[in-house]
MIDREN-473791 format. One record per residue (C-alpha): residue in three letters; x, y, z. Coordinates in steps of 0.2 Angstrom, whole numbers, padded with zeros to 4 digits, always signed. Example, Ala and Ser with C-alpha at 12.3 -4.5 7.8 and 13.67 -1.06 7.14 Angstrom:
2
Ala+0062-0022+0039 Ser+0068-0005+0036 
***
This chain:
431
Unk+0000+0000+0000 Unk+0008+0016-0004 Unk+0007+0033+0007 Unk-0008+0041+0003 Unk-0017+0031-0004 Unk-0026+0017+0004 Unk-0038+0002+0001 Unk-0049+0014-0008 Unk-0041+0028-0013 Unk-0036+0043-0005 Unk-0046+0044+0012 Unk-0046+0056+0029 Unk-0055+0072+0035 Unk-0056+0085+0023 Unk-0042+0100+0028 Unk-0034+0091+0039 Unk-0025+0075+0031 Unk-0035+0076+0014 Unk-0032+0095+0010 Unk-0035+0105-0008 Unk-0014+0105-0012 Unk-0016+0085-0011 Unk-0032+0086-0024 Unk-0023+0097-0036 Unk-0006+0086-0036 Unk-0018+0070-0039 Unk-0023+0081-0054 Unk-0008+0086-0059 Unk-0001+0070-0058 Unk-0015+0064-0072 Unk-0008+0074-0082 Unk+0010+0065-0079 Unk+0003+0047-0081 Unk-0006+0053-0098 Unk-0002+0067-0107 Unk-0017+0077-0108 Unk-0030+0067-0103 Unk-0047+0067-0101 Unk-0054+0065-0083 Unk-0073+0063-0078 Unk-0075+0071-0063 Unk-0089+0065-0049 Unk-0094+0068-0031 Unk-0104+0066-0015 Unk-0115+0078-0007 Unk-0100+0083+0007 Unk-0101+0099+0011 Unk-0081+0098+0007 Unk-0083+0090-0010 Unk-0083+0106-0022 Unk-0067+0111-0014 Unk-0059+0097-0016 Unk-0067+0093-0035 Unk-0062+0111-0037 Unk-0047+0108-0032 Unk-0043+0092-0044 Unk-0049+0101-0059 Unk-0039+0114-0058 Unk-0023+0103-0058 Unk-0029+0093-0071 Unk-0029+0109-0082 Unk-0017+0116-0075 Unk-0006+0101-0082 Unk-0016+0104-0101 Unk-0028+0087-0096 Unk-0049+0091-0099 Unk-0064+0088-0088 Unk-0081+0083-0088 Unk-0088+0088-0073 Unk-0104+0077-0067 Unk-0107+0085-0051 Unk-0115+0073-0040 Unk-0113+0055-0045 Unk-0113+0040-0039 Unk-0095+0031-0039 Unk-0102+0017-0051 Unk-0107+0031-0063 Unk-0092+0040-0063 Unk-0084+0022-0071 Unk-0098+0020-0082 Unk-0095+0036-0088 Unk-0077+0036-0091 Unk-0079+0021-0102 Unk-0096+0029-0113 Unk-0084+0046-0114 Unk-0069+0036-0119 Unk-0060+0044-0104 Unk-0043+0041-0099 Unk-0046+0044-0078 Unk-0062+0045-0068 Unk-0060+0054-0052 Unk-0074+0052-0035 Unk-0072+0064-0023 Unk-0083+0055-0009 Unk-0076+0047+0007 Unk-0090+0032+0004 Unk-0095+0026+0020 Unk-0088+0037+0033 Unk-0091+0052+0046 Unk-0096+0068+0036 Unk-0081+0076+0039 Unk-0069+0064+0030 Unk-0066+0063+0012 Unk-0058+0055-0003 Unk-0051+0055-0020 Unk-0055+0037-0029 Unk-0047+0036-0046 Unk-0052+0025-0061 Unk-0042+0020-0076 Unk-0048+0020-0093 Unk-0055+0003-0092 Unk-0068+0009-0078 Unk-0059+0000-0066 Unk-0049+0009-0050 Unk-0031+0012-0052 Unk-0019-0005-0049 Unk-0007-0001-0033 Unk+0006+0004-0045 Unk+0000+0015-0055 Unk-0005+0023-0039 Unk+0012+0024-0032 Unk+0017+0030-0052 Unk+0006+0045-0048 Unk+0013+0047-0030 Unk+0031+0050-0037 Unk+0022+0066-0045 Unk+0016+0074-0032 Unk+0031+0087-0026 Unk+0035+0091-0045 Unk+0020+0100-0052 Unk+0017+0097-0075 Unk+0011+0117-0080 Unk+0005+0118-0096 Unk+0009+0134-0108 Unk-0004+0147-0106 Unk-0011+0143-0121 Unk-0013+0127-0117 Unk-0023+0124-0102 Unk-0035+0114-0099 Unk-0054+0115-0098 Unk-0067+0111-0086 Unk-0085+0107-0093 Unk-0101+0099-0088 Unk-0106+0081-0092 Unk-0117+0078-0105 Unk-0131+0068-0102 Unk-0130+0062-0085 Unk-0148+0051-0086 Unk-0140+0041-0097 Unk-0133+0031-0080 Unk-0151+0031-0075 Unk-0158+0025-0091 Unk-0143+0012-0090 Unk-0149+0006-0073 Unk-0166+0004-0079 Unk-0161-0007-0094 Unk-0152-0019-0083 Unk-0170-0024-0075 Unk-0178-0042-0087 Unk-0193-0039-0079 Unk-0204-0024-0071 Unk-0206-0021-0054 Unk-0225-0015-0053 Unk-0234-0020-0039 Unk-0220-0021-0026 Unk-0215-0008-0014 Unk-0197-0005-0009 Unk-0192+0006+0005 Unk-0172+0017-0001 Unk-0159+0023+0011 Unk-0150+0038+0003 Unk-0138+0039+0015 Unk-0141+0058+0011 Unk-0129+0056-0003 Unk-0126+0053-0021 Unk-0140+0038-0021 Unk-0154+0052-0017 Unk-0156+0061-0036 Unk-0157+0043-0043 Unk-0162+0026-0034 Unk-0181+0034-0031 Unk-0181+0040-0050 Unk-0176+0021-0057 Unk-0187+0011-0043 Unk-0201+0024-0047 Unk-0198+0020-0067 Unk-0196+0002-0067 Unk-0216+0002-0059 Unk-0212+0000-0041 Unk-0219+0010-0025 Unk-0204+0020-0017 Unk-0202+0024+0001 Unk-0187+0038-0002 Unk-0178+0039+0017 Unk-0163+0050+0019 Unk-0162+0060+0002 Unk-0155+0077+0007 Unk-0140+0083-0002 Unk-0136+0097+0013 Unk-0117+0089+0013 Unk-0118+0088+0032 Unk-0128+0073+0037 Unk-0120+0059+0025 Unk-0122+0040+0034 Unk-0126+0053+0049 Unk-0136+0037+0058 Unk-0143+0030+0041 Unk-0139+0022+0025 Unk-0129+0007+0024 Unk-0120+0006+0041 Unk-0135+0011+0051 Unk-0150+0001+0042 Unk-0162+0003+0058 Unk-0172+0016+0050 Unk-0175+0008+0035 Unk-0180-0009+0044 Unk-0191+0001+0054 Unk-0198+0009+0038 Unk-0200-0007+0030 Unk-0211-0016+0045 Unk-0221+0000+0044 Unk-0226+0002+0028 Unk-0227-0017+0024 Unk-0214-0017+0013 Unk-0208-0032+0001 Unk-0188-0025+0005 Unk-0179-0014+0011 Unk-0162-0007+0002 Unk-0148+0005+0009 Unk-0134+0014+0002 Unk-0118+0023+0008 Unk-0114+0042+0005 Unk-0105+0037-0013 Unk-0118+0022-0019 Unk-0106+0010-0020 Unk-0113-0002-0004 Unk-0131-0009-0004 Unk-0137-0018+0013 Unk-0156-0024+0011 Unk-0169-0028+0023 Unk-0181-0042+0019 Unk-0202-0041+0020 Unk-0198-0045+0039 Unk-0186-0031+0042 Unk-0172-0043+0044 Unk-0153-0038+0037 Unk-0146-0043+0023 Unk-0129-0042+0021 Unk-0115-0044+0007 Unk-0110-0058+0012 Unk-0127-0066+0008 Unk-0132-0055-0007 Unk-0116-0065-0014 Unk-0126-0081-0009 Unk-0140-0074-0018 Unk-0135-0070-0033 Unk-0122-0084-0037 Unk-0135-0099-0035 Unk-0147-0087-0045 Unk-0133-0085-0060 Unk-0128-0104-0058 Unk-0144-0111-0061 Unk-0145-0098-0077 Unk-0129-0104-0082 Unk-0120-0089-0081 Unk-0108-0091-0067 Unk-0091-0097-0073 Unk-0082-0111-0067 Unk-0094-0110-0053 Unk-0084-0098-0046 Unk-0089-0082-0033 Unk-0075-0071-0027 Unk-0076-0065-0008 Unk-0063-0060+0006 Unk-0054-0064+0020 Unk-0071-0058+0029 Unk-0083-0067+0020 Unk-0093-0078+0033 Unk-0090-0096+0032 Unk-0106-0099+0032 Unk-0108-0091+0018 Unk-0093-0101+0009 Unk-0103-0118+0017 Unk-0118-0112+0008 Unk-0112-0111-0008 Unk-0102-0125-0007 Unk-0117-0136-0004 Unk-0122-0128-0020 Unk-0107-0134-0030 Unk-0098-0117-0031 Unk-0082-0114-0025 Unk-0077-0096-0015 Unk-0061-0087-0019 Unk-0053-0077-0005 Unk-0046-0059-0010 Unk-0039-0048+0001 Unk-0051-0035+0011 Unk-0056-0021+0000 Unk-0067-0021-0016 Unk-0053-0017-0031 Unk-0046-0031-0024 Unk-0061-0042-0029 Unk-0062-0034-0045 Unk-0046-0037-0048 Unk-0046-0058-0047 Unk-0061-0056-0057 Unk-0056-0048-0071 Unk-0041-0061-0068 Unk-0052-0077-0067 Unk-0064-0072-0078 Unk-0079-0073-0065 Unk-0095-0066-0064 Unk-0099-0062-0047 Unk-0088-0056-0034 Unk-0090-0045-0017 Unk-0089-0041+0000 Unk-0097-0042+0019 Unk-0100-0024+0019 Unk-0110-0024+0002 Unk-0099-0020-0011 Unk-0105-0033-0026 Unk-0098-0032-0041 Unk-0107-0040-0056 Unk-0096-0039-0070 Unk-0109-0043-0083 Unk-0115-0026-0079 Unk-0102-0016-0073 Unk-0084-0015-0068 Unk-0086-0010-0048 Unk-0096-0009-0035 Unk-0113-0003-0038 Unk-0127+0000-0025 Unk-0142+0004-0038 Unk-0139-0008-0047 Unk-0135-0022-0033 Unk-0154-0016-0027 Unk-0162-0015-0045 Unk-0157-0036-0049 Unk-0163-0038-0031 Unk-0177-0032-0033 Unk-0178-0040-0050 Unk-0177-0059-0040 Unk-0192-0054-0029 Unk-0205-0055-0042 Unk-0211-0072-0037 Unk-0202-0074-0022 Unk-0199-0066-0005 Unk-0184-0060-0001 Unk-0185-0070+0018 Unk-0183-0086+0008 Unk-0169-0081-0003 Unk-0160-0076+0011 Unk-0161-0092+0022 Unk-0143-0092+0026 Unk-0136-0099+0042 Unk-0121-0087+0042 Unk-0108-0089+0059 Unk-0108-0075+0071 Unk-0095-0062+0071 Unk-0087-0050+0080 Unk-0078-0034+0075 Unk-0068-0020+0085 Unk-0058-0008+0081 Unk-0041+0000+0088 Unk-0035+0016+0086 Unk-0017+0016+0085 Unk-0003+0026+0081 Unk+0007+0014+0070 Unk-0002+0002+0061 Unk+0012-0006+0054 Unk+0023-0008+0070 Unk+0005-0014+0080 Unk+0005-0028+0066 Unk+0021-0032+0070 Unk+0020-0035+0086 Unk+0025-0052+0092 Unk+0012-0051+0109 Unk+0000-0045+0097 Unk+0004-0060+0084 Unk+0003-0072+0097 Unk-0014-0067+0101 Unk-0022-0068+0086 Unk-0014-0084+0083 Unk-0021-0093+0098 Unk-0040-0096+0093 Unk-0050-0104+0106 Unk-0062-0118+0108 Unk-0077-0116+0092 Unk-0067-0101+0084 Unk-0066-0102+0066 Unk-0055-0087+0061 Unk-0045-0073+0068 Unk-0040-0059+0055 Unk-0031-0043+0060 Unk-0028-0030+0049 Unk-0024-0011+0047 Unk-0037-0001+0039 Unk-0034+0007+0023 Unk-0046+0021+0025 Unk-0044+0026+0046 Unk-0030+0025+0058 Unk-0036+0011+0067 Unk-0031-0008+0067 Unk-0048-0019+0063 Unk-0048-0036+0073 Unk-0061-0049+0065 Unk-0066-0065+0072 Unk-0079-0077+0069 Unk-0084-0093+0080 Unk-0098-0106+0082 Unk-0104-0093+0098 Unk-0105-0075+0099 Unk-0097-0076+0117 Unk-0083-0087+0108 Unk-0079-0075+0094 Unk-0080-0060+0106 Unk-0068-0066+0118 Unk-0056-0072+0106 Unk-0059-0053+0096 Unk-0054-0045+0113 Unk-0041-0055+0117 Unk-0031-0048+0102 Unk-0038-0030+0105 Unk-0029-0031+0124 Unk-0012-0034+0116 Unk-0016-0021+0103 Unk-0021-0007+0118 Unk-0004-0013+0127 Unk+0008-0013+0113 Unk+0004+0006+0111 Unk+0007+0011+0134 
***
């Protein structure tokens, strides 16, 4: 992983450790990697976003590289659009699922997919050392030209229609809000629209993907057939079924690979997860003939054995599902949208019967992640599972300055006690 950017991009709190210098120099650095490109430019509904899109656009053309500038978008249609524009970058300016006052620069490649770790570490190498263009030769900034086209895409990717059911839709009060309602609402369904205001400072602010109790509430209430939640940038979906229960990545993945299998469109029998995939998940879909493959944490990584091994369907815990029939990354909408398509005829409760294994999550903050890893009290923890625990995984967030501790058992009490276990030797190798 290089310095600034992490699992997903360039993350931290907007003026602080992601700043407007650090947004032009990404530009700029564009304009290094590919002598003057064309960059579609996107963004979330944070308050600090035009400053730091501002920002990026202004080393772009600074550096003699153009812009298409979609204002708020979702990451997903940022790739899609780089690849309909012919771009050569797509920039998001959205810190996805976290606090208001964090942000992020995610970049994709020509291809629609996010940047490989060294072409990150390429543009790194140009951030000190600024590309000016002649003054004749500047750069421009200009809107994106029809941005419903990502709507009308969404739209197309629904076989069947959807009238007749009713769906409640998390926002997140971010980029999901000017467009999840407007393709449920055309595809025929009833919409329950929860959290669609764009005021920048309320993003995941106790709703959307990470805080799904509203919606399950909303879905109980109204009598809903599911329930479906975003995070700020659209990228994450969590559902809810008809009963108001979760539904999490991890068995959305379930979902959709026996659904593609039994089409015949799931390659090799093959679904891509990660080292946080719940093994009941992988038990579920090996009763089913398919076989998981394990990527690192983090959803480019995912994508990235896809593309490799030529599968279908890949994804994560947290509700990044990539299906690459459709599209090249993570996307919320459209996660929801073939969802929902599944639930004409069936009920999402019954899809969903999944026994996954409980799991326990806490996090450390630390000052070193690197040395904390490194820590033989600490590695010794993690090593020593107890009685019922299936897996310990400890890893150093590539978004925050904190250390994550997994673990995952036959009881709750198991996987919390081996969980805090690790986060004691964590908490005393930094006295």
């Amino acid at each position: 992983m290089s310095a600034h950017f992490g699992t997903d991009g360039i993350r931290g709190v907007a003026g602080e450790e992601l700043t407007a210098r650090t947004a032009f120099a990404l530009g700029n650095a564009l304009c290094r990697l590919k002598s003057r490109p064309l960059v579609v430019l996107g963004r979330d509904t944070r308050v600090s976003s035009d400053m730091l899109a501002l920002s990026l656009a202004a080393g772009v053309a600074a550096g003699g590289g153009n812009v298409l500038d979609g204002g708020v978008l979702p990451t997903a249609a940022v790739a899609f659009f780089v690849r309909r524009a012919g771009a050569d970058f797509g920039v998001v300016v959205s810190a996805s699922h976290n606090p208001p006052e964090f942000n992020g620069l995610k970049v994709f490649g020509a291809d629609g997919c996010k940047l490989s770790e060294k072409m990150e570490e390429r543009a790194e190498r140009c951030f000190d050392e600024y590309a000016f263009a002649p003054p004749l030769a500047c750069g421009r900034c200009r809107p994106l030209a029809k941005r419903g086209k990502y709507a009308d895409f969404l739209v197309s990717c629904c076989e069947r229609p959807l009238s007749g059911k009713k769906f409640v839709l998390d926002c997140a009060n971010g980029a999901a809000g000017r467009i999840a309602p407007r393709v449920f609402r055309r595809l025929g369904a009833e919409v329950v629209a929860l959290h669609c205001a764009a005021d920048g400072r309320t993003v995941n602010d106790k709703c959307g993907a990470l805080h799904p109790e509203s919606m399950r509430a909303a879905v109980l209430a109204t009598g809903a057939d599911a329930g479906f939640c975003y995070d700020g940038d659209a990228d994450r979906l969590i559902a809810a079924d008809e009963r108001g229960e979760t539904v999490d990545g991890d068995k959305i993945l379930c979902i959709f690979a026996k659904h593609l299998q039994a089409a015949g469109r799931l390659p090799q029998n093959l679904a891509v997860g990660t080292s946080h995939t719940n093994t009941g998940a992988e038990r579920e879909l090996n009763a089913h003939g398919i076989r998981l493959f394990r990527t690192d944490v983090g959803d480019k990584y995912v994508a990235a054995y896809m593309r490799k091994s030529g599968a279908a369907l890949g994804g994560e815990q947290s509700g990044h599902v990539i299906l690459s029939a459709y599209s090249t990354t993570g996307d919320g909408i459209l996660t929801s949208v073939k969802l929902a398509e599944l639930l004409v005829g069936a009920k999402l409760s019954a899809l969903a019967d999944i026994r996954l294994l409980p799991q326990y999550n806490v996090s450390v903050k630390v000052s070193d992640k690197v040395r904390v890893l490194g820590n033989e009290e600490v590695r010794a923890a993690a090593e020593s599972s107890g009685e019922g625990v299936e897996r310990i995984v400890v890893r150093a967030s590539g978004t925050e300055p904190v250390v994550r501790i997994f673990a995952e058992a036959e009881s709750m009490r198991a996987a919390r006690e081996a969980a805090e276990r690790v986060r004691r030797a964590i908490v005393k190798s930094e006295a």
